[in-house]
C-alpha positions in Angstrom: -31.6 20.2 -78.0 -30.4 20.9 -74.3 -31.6 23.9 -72.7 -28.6 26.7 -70.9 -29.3 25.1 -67.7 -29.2 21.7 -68.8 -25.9 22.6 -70.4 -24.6 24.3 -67.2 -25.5 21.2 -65.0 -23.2 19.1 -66.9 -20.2 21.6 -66.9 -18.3 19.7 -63.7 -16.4 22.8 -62.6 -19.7 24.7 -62.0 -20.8 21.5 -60.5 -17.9 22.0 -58.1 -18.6 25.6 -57.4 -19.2 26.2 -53.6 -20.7 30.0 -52.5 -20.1 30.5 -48.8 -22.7 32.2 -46.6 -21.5 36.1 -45.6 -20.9 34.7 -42.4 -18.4 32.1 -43.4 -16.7 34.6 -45.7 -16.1 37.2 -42.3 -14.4 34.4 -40.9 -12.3 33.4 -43.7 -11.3 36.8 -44.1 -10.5 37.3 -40.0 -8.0 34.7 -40.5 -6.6 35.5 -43.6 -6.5 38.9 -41.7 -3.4 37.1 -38.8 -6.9 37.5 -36.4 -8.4 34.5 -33.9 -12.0 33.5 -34.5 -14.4 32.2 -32.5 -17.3 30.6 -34.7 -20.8 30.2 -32.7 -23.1 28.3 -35.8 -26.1 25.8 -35.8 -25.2 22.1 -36.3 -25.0 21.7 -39.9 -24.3 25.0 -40.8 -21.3 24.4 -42.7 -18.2 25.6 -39.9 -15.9 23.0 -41.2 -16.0 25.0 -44.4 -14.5 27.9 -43.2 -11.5 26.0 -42.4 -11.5 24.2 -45.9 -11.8 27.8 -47.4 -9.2 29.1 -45.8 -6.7 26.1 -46.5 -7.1 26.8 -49.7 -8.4 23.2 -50.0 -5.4 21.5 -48.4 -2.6 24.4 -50.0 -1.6 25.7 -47.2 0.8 28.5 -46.0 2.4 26.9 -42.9 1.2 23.3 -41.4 -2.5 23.6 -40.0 -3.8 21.5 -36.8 -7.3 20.3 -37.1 -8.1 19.1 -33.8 -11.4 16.5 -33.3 -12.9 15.6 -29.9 -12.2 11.3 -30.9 -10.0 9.6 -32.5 -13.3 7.7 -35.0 -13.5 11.6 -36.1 -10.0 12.1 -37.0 -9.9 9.1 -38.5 -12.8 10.0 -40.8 -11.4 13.5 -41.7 -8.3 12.1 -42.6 -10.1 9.5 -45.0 -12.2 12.7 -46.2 -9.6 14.9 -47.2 -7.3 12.4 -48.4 -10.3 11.1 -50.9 -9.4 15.0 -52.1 -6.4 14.7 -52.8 -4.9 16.3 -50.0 -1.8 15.8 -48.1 -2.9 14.9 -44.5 -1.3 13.6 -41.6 -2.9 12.1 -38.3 -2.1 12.2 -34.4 -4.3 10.3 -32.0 -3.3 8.0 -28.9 -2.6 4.9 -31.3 -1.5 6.4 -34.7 0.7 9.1 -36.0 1.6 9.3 -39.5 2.9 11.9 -41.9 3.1 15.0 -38.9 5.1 17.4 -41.3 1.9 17.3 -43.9 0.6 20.9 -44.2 -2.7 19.5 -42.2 -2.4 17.5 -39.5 -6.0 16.0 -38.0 -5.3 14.7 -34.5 -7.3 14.7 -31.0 -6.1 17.8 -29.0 -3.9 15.8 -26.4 -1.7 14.6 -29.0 -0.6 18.5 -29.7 -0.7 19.6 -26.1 3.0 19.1 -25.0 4.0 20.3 -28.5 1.9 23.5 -27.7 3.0 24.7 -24.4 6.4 24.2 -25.2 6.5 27.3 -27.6 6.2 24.6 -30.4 2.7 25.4 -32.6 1.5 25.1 -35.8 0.5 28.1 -38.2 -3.5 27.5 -37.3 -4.4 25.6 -34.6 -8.7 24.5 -35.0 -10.8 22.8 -32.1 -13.9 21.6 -33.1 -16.0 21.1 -30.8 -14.7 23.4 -28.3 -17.0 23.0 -25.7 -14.7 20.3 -24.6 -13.5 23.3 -22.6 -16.1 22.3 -20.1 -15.5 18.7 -20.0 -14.6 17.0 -16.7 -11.7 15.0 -17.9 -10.4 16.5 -20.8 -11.2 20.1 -20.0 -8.1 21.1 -18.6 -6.0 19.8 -22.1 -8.1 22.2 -23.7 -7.7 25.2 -21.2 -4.1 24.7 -20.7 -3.3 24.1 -24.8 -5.1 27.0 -25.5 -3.5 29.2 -22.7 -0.3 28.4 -23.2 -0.6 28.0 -27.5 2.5 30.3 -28.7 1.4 34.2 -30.3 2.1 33.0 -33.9 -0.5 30.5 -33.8 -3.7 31.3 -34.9 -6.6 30.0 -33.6 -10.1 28.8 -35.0 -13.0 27.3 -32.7 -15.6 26.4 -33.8 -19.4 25.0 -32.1 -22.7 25.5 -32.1 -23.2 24.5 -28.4 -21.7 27.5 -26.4 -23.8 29.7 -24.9 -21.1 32.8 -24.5 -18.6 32.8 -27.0 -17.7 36.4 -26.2 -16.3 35.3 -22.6 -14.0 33.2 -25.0 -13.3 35.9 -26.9 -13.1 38.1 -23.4 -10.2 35.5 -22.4 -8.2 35.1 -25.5 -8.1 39.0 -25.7 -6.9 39.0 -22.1 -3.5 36.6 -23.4 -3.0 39.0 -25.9 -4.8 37.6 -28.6 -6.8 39.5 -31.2 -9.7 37.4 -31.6 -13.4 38.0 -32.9 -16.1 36.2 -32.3 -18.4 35.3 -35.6 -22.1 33.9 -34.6 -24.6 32.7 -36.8 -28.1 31.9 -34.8 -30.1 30.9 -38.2 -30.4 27.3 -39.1 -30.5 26.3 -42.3 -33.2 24.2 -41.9 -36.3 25.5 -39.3 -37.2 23.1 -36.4 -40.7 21.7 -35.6 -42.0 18.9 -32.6 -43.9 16.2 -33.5 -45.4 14.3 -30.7 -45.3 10.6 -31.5 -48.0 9.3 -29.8 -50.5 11.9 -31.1 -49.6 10.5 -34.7 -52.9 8.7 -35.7 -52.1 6.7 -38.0 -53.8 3.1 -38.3 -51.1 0.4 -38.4 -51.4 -3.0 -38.7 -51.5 -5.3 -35.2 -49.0 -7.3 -36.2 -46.4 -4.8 -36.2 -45.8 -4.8 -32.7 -43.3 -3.2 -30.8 -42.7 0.8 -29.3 -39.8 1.8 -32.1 -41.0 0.5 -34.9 -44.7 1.2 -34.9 -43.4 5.0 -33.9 -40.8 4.7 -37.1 -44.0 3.1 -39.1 -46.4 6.0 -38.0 -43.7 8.5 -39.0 -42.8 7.5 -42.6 -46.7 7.0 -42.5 -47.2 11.4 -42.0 -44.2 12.3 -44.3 -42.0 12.6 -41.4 -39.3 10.2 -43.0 -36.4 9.2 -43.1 -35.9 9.3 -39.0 -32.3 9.3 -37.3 -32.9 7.6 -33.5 -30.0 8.2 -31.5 -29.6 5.2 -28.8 -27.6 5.3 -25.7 -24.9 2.8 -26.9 -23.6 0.5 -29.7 -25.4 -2.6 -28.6 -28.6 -0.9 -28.1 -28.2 1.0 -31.8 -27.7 -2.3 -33.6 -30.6 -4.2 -31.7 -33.2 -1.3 -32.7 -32.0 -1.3 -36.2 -32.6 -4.9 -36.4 -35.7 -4.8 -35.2 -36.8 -2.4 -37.2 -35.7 -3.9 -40.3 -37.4 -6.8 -39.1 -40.7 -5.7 -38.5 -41.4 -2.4 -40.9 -42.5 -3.4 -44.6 -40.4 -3.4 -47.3 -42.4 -2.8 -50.3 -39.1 -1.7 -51.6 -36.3 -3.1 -51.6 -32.7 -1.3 -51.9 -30.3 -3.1 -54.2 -26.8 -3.6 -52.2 -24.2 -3.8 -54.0 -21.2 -6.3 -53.8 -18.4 -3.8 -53.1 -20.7 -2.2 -50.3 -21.6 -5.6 -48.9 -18.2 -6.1 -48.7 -17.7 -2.7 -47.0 -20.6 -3.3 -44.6 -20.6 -7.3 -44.0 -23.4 -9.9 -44.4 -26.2 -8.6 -41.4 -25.6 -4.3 -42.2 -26.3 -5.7 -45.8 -29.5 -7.1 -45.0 -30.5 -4.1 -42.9 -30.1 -1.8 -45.6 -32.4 -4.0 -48.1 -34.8 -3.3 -46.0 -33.4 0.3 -45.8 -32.4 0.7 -42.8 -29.1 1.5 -41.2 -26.9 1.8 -38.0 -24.1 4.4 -37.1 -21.6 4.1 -34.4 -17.5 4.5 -34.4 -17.3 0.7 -34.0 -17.7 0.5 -38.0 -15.0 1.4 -40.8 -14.9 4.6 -42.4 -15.4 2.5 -44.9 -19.0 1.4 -43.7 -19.7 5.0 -42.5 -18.6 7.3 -45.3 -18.6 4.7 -47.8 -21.8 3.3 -47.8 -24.2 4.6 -45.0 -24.2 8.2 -45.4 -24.1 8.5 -48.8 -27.6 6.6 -49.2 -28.8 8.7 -45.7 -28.0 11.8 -47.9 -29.4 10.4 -51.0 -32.5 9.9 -49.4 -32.3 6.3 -49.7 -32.6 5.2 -45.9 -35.9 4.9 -44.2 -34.3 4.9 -40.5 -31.0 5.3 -39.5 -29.7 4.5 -35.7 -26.8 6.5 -34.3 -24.7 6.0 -31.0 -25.4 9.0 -28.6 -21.7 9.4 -28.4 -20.5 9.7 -32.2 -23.9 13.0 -32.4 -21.2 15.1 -32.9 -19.4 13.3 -35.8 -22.2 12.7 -37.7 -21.2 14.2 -41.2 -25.4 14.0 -42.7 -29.2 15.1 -41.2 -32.6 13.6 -41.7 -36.3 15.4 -41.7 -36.8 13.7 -38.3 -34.5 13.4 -35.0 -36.0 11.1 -32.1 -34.3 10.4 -28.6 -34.0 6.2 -27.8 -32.8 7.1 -23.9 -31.7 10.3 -21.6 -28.3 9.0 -20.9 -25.6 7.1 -22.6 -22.1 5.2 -21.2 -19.2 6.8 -21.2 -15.4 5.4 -19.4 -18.2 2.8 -17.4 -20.5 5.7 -16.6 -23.5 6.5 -17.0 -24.0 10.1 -18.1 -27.4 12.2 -18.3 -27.9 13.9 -21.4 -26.6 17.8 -21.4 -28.6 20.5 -22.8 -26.1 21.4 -25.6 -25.5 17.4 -26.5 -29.5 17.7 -27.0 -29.0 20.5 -29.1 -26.4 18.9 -31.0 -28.5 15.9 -31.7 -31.7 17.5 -32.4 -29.7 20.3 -34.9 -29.7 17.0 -37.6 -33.0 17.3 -38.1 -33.6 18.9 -41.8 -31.9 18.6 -44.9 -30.5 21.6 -46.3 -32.0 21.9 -50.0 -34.6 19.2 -49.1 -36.8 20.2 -46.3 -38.5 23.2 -45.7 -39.0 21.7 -41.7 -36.3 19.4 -39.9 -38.8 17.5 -36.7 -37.8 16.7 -33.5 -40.2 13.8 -32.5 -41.0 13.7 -28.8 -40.7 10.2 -27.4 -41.5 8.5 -24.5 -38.4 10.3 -22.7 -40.5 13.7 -23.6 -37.4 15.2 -24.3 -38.1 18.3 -26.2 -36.9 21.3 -27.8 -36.9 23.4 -24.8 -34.2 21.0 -23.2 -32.3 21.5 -26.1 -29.8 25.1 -25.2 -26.0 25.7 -25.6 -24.1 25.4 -22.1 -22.7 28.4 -20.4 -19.0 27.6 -20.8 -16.9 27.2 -17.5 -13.8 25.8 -16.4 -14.3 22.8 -14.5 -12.4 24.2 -11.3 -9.5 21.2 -11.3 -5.3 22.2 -11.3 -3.6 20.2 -13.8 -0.6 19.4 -11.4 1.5 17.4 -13.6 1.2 19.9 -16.3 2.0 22.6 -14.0 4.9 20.8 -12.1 6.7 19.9 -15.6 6.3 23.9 -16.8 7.7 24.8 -13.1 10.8 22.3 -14.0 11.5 23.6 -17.3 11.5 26.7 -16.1 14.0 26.2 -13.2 15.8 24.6 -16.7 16.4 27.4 -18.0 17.3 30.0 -14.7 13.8 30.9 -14.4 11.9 31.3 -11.3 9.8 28.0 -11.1 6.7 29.6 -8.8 6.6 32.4 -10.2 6.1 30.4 -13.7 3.1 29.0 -12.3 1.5 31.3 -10.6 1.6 32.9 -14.6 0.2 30.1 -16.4 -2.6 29.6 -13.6 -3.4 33.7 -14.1 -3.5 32.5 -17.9 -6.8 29.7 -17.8 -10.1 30.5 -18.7 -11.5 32.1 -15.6 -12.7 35.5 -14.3 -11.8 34.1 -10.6 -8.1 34.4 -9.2 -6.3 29.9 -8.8 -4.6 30.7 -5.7 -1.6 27.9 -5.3 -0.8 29.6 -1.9 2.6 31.0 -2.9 1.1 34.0 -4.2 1.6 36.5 -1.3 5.3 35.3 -0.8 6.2 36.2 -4.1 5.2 39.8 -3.7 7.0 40.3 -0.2 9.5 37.7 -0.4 12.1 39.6 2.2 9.3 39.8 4.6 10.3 40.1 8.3 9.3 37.1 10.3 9.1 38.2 13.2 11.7 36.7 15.3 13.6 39.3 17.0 17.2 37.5 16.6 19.2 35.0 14.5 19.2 32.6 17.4 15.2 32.6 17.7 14.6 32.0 14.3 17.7 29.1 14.5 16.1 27.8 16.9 13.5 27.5 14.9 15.0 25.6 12.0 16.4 23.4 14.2 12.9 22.3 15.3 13.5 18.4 13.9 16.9 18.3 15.8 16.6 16.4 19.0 19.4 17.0 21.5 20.7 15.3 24.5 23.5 17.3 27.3 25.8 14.0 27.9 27.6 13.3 31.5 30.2 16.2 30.8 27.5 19.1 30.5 28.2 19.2 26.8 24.7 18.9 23.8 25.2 16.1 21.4 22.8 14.6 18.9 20.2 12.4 20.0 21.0 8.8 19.0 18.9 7.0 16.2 16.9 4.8 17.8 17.4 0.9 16.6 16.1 -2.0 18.0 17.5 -3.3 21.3 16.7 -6.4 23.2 14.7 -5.1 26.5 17.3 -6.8 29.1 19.8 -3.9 27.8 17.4 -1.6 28.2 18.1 1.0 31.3 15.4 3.6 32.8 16.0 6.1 35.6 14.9 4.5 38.9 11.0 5.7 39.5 10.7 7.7 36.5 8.6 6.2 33.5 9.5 3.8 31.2 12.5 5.6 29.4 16.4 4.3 28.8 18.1 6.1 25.8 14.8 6.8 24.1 14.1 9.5 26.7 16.3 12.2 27.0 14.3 14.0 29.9 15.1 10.6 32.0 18.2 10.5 31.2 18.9 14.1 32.2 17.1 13.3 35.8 19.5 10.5 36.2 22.3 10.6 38.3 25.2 7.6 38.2 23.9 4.9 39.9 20.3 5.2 39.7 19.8 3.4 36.7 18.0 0.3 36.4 17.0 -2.4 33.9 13.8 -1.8 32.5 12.6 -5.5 33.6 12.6 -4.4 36.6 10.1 -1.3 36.5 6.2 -3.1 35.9 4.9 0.2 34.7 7.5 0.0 31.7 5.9 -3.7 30.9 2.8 -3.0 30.7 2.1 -2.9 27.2 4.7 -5.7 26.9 3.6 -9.0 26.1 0.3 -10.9 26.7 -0.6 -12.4 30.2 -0.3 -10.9 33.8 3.3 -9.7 34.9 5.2 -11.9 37.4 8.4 -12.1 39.5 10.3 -14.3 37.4 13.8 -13.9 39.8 15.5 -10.9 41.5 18.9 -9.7 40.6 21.0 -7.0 43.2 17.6 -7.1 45.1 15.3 -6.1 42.5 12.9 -8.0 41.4 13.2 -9.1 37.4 9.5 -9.4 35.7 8.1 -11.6 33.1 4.7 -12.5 32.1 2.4 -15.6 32.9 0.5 -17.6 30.7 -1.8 -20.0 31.0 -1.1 -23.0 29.2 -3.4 -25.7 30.5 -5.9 -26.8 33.1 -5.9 -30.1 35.0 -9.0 -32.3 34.2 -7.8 -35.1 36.8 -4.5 -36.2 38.0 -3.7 -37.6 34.6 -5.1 -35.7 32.1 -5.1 -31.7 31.1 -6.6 -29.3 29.3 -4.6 -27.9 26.8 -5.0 -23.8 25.9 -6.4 -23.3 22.4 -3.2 -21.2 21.6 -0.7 -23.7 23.0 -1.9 -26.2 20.2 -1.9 -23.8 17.5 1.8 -22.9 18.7 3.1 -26.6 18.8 0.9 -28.3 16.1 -1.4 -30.3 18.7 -4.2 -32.0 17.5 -5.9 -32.8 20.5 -8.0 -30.6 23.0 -7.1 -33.2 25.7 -3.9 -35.3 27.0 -2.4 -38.0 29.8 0.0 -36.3 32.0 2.5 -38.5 30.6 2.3 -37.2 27.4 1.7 -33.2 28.3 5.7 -33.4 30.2 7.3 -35.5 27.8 6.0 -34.6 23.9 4.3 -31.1 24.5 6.3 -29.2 26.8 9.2 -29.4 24.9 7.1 -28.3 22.0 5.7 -25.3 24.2 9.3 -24.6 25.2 10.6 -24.7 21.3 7.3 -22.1 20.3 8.1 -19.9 23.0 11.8 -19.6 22.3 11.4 -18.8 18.6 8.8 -16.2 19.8 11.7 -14.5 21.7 9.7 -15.4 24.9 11.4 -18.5 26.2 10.1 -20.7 29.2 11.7 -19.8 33.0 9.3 -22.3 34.6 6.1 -23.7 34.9 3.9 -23.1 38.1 0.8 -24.1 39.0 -2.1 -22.2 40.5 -5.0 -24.4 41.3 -5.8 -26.5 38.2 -4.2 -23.9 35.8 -0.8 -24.7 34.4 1.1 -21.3 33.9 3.9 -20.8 31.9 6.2 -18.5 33.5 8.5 -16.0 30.7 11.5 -14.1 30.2 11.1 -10.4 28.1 14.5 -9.8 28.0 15.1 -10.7 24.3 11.8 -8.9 23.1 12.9 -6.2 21.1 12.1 -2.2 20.9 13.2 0.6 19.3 15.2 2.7 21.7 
């Protein structure tokens, strides 16, 4: 005959029967109440509940947004709550499907646009919202939240922010009527362990750091252990090699449906009862397979990827550290005190363990490391946000400065985002201290440039464009000018003008080689430049300049007279006409050969 509590046990809608903590009910009832709620809880403490509870298990009142920090999370929550039977959607940078559900799981970008357009759901949740803080995705956060429309409600939840209240503090200051519901008491109590004080006597041929720590562990009751490794790669090596080298006295049965779930080498892993945990596997794999038997006590050692601590959906009786830093976007990032926290809050089961324990590694990473983080913006402007809010607002008649300077008074901070157009909003028919209209029109004309023409009159200085030099004019013994200088051409008077080929100082940063007299014209001398093209060895043979061959295609260092006049200076004239530089001559001065030429079809911008 059963007894009344074997007969209750096998009544399945007691089994069902979930009491929330007092805590969890407050919050429930400040949403149900149209109210914001910050939730500050330990890892593990049950926060996604309150969200479930007030839900209504899926049955919701208006379309709820439950936002994740990565799209493996989403993706697990939407498997989760569909495996309910509820009718969930899903928004992350590669998928979207079913948005008009009544809950929508997505990452928070997906929903920012949506948001600060006026366009929210009935409950907007971040979990995780110490994201607030992050470097890259902080200011999604800040602005979504700043900008998320009155009628939507907000629920944040984490249990790695140090001062909720200033979160509370700044929702208040939008307007919002939030509360802030903390719960410091774990379920489970924490404890250190230092490994290498654990005494117990292994055998030597179990060799290696991990897995005679793991042994020595399971050895003192400390088991099952979840070691969190920097990375994928370094989470599936250390869970091979401790399935490798621990004993297996006992075997775990796999079955065929989760060896199809998990493949061939997880499979053999968990024989040996052990297991790895990263976002690389299928939901599948993860919610399927893994964490049922991690829950079910049937895992010796699991091995989780730094980066997936905060989706982790199960605990262990003992948390260990495998690095200080893990990779994130090709970086390599320290370990924060609040993703220490995080990691070390799986240790204990609730309704298992009377102690969770954090075992202290090699790293000696310890409890004390382990605090929430002050929450602070992270300073940046998101200027693509803000110029697209600035449009819309010129859009619709609105005055686009003033609409920023508002949404930058709106982020998370107790210091004042100065864009610099701040004190010419509040005197914007300021004096500017120019006594008449002609000062200060002189003033706006500053990018004009004017020129008084040969009748007295002001007329717009000419574009410059390119002009070959031999057109170019300068006033006689002034500096190197012709239309591009208006003060030269106001000094000149008709018939002092001159052709800039005939001023050296003009030239002098003209060409390559030394200025020469290459002819005079009206009885002033026209200049070129001299270059020397070769030296004479002997009567018949020169010495030909290292340019002059790369110009013509010349081979050889040396040549016979004979050959230098009739096959390379023609070459030498060619070059130097297709340079705009073309041959007047060629002179002699001592052994040099010097090629003597014109400037006058180099161009300049005058």
């Amino acid at each position: 005959m059963q007894t009344f509590a074997e007969t209750l046990a096998n009544w399945p809608a007691l089994n069902q029967v979930l009491i929330p903590d007092l805590w969890q009910q407050e919050a429930v009832s400040a949403l149900r109440g149209g109210r914001d709620v910050v939730v500050h809880a330990p890892t593990g403490a049950g926060k996604t509940l309150i969200f479930e509870l007030w839900s209504n298990q899926g049955r919701t009142r208006g379309q709820a947004v439950y936002t994740v920090p990565t799209r493996a999370l989403a993706n697990d929550k939407l498997a989760e709550w569909r495996a309910r039977g509820w009718d969930v959607g899903i928004a992350t940078g590669d998928l979207a499907e079913n948005l008009e559900a009544p809950v929508v799981v997505a990452t928070l970008e997906t929903q920012k646009h949506r948001l600060i357009q006026g366009d929210g759901p009935a409950l907007l949740v971040v979990d995780e919202y110490q994201m607030l803080a992050d470097p890259e995705r902080g200011l999604n956060y800040e602005l979504a939240l700043a900008l998320a429309p009155p009628a939507t409600q907000l629920l944040l939840l984490s249990g790695s922010v140090g001062n909720p209240q200033d979160v509370v503090k700044w929702l208040r200051r939008l307007g919002r009527d939030a509360v802030a519901i903390r719960h410091e008491e774990r379920p489970v109590p924490l404890d250190e362990v230092w490994a290498d004080q654990l005494s117990y006597h292994l055998p030597p041929e179990l060799r290696g750091y991990w897995p005679r720590l793991v042994a020595k562990a399971l050895a003192e009751d400390l088991g099952p252990v979840l070691i969190f490794a920097p990375r994928r790669q370094a989470a599936e090596a250390l869970a091979a090699e401790l399935a490798r080298q621990l004993p297996n006295p006992n075997p775990l049965s796999v079955g065929a449906n989760q060896r199809l779930l998990v493949g061939e080498e997880l499979a053999r892993m968990l024989k040996c009862r052990v297991a790895y945990h990263h976002s690389g596997l299928s939901y599948g794999a993860r919610a399927g397979v893994i964490e049922p038997l991690a829950k079910a006590g049937q895992l010796r050692a699991v091995v989780a990827t730094m980066g997936l601590a905060a989706g982790i959906n199960f605990s262990l009786r003992s948390v260990a550290l495998a690095g200080d830093s893990y990779r994130r976007d090709e970086l390599e990032q320290p370990l924060r005190p609040d993703e220490i926290l995080q990691m070390f809050g799986r240790a204990g089961r609730r309704g298992i363990d009377e102690t969770g324990y954090v075992l202290i590694t090699a790293n000696e990473i310890r409890l004390l490391d382990a605090h929430p983080c002050h929450l602070t913006r992270n300073g940046m402007v998101d200027w693509s946000a803000l110029l697209g809010l600035m449009a819309a607002a010129a859009d619709q008649g609105r005055e686009p400065f003033r609409e920023a300077v508002r949404v930058q008074e709106r982020l998370f901070t107790t210091k004042p985002i100065f864009l610099g157009v701040e004190e010419s909003l509040k005197n914007p028919c300021k004096p500017c201290g120019l006594s008449t209209d002609a000062e200060r029109a002189r003033h706006a004309r500053k990018r004009l440039r004017q020129m008084r023409n040969s009748r007295g009159e002001w007329e717009s200085y000419p574009a410059p464009v390119e002009r070959p030099l031999g057109t170019v004019l300068i006033a006689s013994g002034g500096p190197a000018a012709g239309p591009a200088d208006p003060a030269g051409a106001l000094s000149a008077q008709p018939g002092t003008l001159r052709s800039v080929l005939s001023e050296p100082r003009a030239l002098e940063k003209i060409g390559s080689g030394s200025l020469c007299v290459l002819e005079e014209q009206n009885g002033e001398p026209v200049y070129g430049r001299a270059l020397t093209v070769a030296e004479w060895l002997s009567e018949d043979r020169v010495l030909i300049a290292k340019w002059v061959r790369r110009l013509t295609n010349w081979n050889g260092r040396q040549a016979p007279g004979t050959i230098w006049e009739q096959r390379i200076v023609p070459l030498l004239q060619r070059g130097l006409a297709q340079q705009k530089t073309p041959l007047v001559r060629l002179a002699r001065r001592g052994r040099q050969i010097l090629a003597q030429v014109s400037l006058a079809e180099l161009t300049v911008r005058a």
